[in-house]
C-alpha positions in Angstrom: 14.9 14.9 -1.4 14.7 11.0 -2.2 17.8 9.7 -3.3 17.2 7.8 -6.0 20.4 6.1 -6.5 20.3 2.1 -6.0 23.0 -0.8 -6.4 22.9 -3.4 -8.9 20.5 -6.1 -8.6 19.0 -9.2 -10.4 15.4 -8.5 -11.3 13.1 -11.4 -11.6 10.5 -10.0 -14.7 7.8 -12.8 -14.8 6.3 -12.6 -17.7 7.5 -11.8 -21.8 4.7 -9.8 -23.4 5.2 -6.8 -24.4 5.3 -5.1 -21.3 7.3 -7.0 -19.6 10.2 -7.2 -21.9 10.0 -3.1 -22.3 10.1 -3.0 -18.9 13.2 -5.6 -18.8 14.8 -3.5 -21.3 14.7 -0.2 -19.5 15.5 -2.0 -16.0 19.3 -2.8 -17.6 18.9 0.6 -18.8 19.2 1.6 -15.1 22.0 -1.2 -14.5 20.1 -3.9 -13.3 20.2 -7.9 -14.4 17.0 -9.3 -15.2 15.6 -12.9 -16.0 13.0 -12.7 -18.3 10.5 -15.7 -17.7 8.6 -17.0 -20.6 5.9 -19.5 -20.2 7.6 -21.6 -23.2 10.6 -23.3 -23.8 10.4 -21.8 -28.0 9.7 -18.6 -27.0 12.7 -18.8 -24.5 15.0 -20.1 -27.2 13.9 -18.1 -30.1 14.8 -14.7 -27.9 18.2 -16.4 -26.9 19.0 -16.9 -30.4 17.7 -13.5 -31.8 18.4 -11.1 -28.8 14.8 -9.8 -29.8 10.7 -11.1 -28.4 9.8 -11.5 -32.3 5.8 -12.1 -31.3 5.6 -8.9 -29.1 8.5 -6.4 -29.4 10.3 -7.4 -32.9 12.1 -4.3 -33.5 13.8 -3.9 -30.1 17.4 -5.6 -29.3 17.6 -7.7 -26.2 20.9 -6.4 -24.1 23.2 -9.1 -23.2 21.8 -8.7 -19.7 18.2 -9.7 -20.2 18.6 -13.7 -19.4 15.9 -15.5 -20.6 14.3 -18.8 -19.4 11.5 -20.9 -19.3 11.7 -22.1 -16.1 10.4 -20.3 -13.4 12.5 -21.3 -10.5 15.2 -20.6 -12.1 14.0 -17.2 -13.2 13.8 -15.8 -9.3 16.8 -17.8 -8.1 19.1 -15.4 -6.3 16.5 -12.4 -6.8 14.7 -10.8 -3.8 13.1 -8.5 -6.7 10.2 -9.8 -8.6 7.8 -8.1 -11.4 4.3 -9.7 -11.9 3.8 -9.3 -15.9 1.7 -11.6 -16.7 -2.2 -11.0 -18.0 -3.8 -10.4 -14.8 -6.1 -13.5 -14.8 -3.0 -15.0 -14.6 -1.4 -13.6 -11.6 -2.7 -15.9 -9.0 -2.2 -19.4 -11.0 1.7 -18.2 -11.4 1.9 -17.1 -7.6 0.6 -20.2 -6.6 4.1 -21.8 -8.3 6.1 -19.3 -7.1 5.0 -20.2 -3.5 7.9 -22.4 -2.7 10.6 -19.9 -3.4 9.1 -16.6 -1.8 10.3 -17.2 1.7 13.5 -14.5 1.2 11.5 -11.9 -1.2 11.4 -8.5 -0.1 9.5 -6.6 -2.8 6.5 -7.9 -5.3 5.2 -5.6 -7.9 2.4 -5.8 -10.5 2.1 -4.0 -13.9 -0.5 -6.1 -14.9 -4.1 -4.2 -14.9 -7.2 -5.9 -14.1 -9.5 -7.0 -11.5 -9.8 -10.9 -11.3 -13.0 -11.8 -12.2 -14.3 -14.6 -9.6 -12.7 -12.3 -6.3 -12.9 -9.2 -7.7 -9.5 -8.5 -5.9 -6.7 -6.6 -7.4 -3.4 -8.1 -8.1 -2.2 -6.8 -5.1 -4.9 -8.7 -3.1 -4.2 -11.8 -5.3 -0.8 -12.0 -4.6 -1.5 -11.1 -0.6 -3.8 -14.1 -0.8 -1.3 -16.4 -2.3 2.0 -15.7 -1.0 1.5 -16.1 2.5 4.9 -15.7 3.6 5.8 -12.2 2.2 4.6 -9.3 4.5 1.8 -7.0 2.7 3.9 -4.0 2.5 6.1 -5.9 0.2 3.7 -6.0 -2.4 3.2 -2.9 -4.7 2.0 -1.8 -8.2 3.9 0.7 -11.5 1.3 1.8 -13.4 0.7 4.7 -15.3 0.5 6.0 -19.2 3.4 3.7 -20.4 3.4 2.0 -23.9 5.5 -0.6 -23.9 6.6 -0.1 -27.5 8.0 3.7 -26.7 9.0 2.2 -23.2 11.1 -0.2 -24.9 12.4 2.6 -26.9 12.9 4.8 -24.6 10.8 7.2 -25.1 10.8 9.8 -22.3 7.8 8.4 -19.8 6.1 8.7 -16.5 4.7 6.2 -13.9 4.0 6.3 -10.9 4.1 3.2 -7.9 2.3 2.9 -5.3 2.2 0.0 -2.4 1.0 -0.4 1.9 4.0 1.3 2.9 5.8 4.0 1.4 9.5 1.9 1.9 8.6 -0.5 -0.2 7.1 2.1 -2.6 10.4 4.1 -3.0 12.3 1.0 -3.1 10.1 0.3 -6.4 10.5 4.2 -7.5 14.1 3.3 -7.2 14.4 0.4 -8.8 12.6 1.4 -12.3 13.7 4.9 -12.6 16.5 5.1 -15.2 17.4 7.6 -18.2 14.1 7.7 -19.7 11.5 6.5 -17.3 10.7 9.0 -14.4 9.0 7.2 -11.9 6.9 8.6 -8.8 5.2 7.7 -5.7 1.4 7.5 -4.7 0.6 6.3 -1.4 -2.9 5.2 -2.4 -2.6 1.8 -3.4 -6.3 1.2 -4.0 -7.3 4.2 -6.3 -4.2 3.3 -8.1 -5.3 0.1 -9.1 -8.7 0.8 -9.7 -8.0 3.7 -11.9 -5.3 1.8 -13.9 -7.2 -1.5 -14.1 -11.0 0.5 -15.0 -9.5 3.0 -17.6 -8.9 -0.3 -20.3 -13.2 -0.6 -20.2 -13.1 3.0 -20.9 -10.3 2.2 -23.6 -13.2 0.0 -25.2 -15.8 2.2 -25.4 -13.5 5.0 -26.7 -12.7 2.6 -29.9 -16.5 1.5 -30.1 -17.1 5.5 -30.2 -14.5 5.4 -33.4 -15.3 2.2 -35.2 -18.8 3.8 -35.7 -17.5 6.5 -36.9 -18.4 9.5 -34.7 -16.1 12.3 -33.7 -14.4 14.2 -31.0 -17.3 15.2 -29.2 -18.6 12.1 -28.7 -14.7 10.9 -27.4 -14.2 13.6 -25.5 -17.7 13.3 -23.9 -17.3 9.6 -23.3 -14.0 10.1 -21.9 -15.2 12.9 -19.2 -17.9 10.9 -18.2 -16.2 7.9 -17.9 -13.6 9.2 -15.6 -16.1 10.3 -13.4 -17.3 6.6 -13.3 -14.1 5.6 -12.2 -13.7 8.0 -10.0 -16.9 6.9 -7.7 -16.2 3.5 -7.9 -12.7 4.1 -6.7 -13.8 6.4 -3.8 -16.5 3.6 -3.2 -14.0 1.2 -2.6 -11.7 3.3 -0.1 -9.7 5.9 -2.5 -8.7 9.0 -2.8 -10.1 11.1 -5.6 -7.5 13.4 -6.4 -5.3 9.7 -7.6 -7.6 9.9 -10.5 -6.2 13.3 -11.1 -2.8 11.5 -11.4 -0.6 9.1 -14.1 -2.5 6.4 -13.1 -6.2 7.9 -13.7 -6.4 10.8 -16.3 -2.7 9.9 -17.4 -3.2 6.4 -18.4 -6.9 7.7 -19.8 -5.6 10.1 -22.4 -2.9 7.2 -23.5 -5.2 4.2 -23.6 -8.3 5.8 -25.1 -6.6 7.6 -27.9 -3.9 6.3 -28.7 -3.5 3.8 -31.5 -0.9 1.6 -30.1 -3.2 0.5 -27.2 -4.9 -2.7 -27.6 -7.7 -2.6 -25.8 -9.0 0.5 -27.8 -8.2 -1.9 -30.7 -10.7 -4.1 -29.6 -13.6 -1.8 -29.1 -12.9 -0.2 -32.4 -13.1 -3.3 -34.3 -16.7 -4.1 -32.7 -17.8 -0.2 -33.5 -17.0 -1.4 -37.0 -19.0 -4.9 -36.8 -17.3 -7.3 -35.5 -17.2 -10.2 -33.0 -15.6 -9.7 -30.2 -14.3 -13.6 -30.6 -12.9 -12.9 -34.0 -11.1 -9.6 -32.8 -9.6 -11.7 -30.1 -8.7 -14.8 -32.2 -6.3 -12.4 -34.5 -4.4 -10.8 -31.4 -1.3 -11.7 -29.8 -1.6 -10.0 -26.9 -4.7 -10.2 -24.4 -6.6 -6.7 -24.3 -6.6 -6.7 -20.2 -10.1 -4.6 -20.1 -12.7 -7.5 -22.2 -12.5 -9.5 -18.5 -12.2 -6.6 -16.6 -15.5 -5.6 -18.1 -17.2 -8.4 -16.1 -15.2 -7.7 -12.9 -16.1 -3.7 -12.7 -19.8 -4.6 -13.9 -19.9 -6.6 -10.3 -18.1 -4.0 -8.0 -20.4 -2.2 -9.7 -23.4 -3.3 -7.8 -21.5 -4.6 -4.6 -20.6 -0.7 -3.6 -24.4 0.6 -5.5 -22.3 2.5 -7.2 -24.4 3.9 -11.3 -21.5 3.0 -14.1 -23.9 3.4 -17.3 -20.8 3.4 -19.4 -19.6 0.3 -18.4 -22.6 -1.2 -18.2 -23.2 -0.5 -22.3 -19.7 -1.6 -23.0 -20.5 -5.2 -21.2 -23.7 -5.2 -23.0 -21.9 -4.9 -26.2 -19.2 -7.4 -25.6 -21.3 -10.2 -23.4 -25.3 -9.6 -24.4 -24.6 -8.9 -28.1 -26.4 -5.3 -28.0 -25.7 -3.2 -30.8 -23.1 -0.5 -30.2 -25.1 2.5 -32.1 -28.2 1.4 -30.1 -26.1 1.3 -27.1 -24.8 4.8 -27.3 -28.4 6.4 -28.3 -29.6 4.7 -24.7 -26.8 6.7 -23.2 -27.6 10.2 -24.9 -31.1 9.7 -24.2 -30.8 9.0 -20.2 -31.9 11.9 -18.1 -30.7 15.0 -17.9 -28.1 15.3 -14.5 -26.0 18.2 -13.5 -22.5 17.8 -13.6 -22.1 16.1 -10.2 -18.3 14.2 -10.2 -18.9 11.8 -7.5 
């Protein structure tokens, strides 16, 4: 049996969205220290001042050992710990600055989602490709169903991390495990990524599906289907199938496509109802990780040949302008297929 029990340690959380202030939270919950990076000086001083992160988590106290700061060496000074959460088009301009002060890391971890557009990498491969001097089996992933709102109020949750070597994957599993957040271990780095970073297009479609009004059929059909989608590009890319079984594929599905606290579902169920997807975006604080993601899964789409008809429709209904009703009659009306799930 793992033990689970780890000494006290400084956490460098790099990033103060929503997310990564939940997770800050529940880190001291577990009896770490963590410097909470913000990308400006206000924001820093605003959270100093009201022990709360008023533009993403207003109703959640600060603990006196979330330190806060705007500057970023200063944030991993003295911490060989460090938590990626920033949006993940993000991740590599921020490792590039971190560069100078990675020498003496020993664990990375992303819980941002996404696929960067130009490379198509993961964050995983983005951070391998920037910071040259930490070893690839120091870099891992948490994902999983996880709001950060009931994270942050510790609401009993499970994740699941996964990383190159499984050291540096229970060193992760130890690190974020406390009270109320239950963390386990995947070896499959890939289809955990894949499945965590493609379920936010699914998310979209899911709220196009209820902006225009149609019913639990149609979700439940949309969200079968589209798990198979991710499913074959995953295995396509070098995964295992039964991950999608897991937190970090049907999991993170049921929370992000029905659930009314998750952004991205927020976005496609303002454009079932009508509207621009550059309006719905203008009114949001927080970046809705699958709208880019869209246009990286579209493209590893056709590198691996492999048929995503779902997420095809939803990028023709962000990017081409097609009309979501018209969309999902072109998806009822393809031909009829046995139930083959890869």
């Amino acid at each position: 049996m793992t033990d689970l029990s780890v000494t006290r340690k400084s956490v460098a959380m790099i990033g103060a969205g929503s997310w990564g202030t939940a997770l800050a939270i529940s880190l001291v919950s577990g009896g770490h220290t963590v410097r909470l990076w913000t990308r400006r000086e206000e924001a820093a001083e605003q959270m100093r001042r009201l022990r709360h992160n008023p533009t993403y988590l207003p109703d959640v106290e600060l603990p006196d050992d979330v330190l806060i700061t705007s500057d970023l060496g200063t944030a991993v000074e003295d911490s060989d710990f460090w938590v990626f959460a920033t949006p993940s088009q993000a991740v590599r301009s921020i490792a590039e600055r971190l560069v100078p002060f990675s020498a003496s890391v020993s664990t990375v971890v992303s819980v941002a989602k996404g696929i960067e557009n130009d490379t198509l990498m993961t964050t995983t491969q983005v951070m391998s490709d920037v910071l040259h001097r930490v070893p690839e089996q120091y870099l891992g992933v948490l994902y999983g169903p996880s709001h950060a709102e009931e994270v942050a109020a510790a609401v009993p949750t499970a994740v699941v991390t996964a990383a190159r070597s499984l050291e540096t994957a229970e060193r992760i599993q130890k690190m974020f495990q406390a009270p109320r957040l239950r963390v386990y271990v995947n070896p499959d780095l890939m289809g955990v990524e894949i499945a965590g970073s493609v379920k936010n297009v699914l998310a979209i479609a899911t709220g196009i599906v209820k902006g225009l009004g149609y019913g639990d059929n149609t979700m439940a059909a949309l969200i079968t289907r589209g798990l198979a989608e991710i499913k074959r590009l995953g295995v396509a890319m070098g995964a295992k199938s039964e991950t999608f079984s897991g937190l970090a594929g049907i999991g993170d599905i049921v929370v992000t496509c029905t659930s009314t606290l998750s952004r991205n579902r927020f976005v496609g169920e303002q454009i079932g109802k009508g509207k621009r997807l550059a309006d719905v975006e203008a009114d949001m604080s927080m970046v809705a990780e699958g709208v880019q993601t869209t246009r990286s899964v579209c493209q590893l789409a056709r590198r691996y040949h492999v048929e995503m008809p779902i997420t095809s429709s939803v990028y023709s209904i962000l990017f081409d302008g097609k009309r979501p009703d018209l969309a999902i009659e072109e998806l009822m009306k393809r031909a009829a297929k046995s139930e083959h799930w890869l």
